[in-house]
C-alpha positions, 0 to 999 in steps of 0.5 A: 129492051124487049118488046111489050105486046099485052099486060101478060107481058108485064108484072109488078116491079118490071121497069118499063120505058112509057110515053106522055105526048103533050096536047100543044101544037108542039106535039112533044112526046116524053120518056119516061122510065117507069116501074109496074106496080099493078095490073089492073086489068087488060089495058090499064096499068098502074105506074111510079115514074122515075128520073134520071139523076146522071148526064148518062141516063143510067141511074134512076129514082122514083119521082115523089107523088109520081103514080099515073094509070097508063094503057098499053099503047103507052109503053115503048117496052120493058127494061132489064132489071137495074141494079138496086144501089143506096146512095145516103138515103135515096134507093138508085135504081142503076140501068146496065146501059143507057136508057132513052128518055126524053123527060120535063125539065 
């Protein structure tokens, strides 16, 4: 995973890992594998979220309506390109390694 310091490190169709902290007293902090879909500008980043949909963590899809403007301060850093994979009529966005995320349920 390569470390993202600026948007000019980010273009559209990288995949990145982002952070959602919760408001609670629990303070939970989600992982999310994301793909870039814009940059809108220094700090705001358009996003389409993914899920995993294996026990490994390797193989993602994008989350139907899952499209959130992020800064940069919310990205743990960028992912290699994955495998694109067509599993019956779902695209399978498949990851070389396994990916940390920590995702809603």
């Amino acid at each position: 995973m390569d470390l993202v310091l600026s948007t000019s490190d980010l273009k559209p169709g990288d995949y990145i890992i982002v952070k959602f902290e919760t408001s609670n007293k629990r303070k939970l902090i989600y992982k999310y594998v994301a793909s870039v879909l814009k940059i809108a500008d220094v700090n705001d980043i358009e996003i389409q979220c993914f899920e995993s949909i294996d026990e490994e963590n390797t193989e993602f899809v994008p989350i139907d309506n899952d499209v959130s403007m992020i800064g940069i301060e919310s990205i743990v850093g960028k992912l290699p390109i994955p495998e694109l994979k067509l599993s019956g009529r779902q695209l399978k966005s498949v990851f070389p390694g396994v990916v940390d995320v920590f995702e809603k349920f």
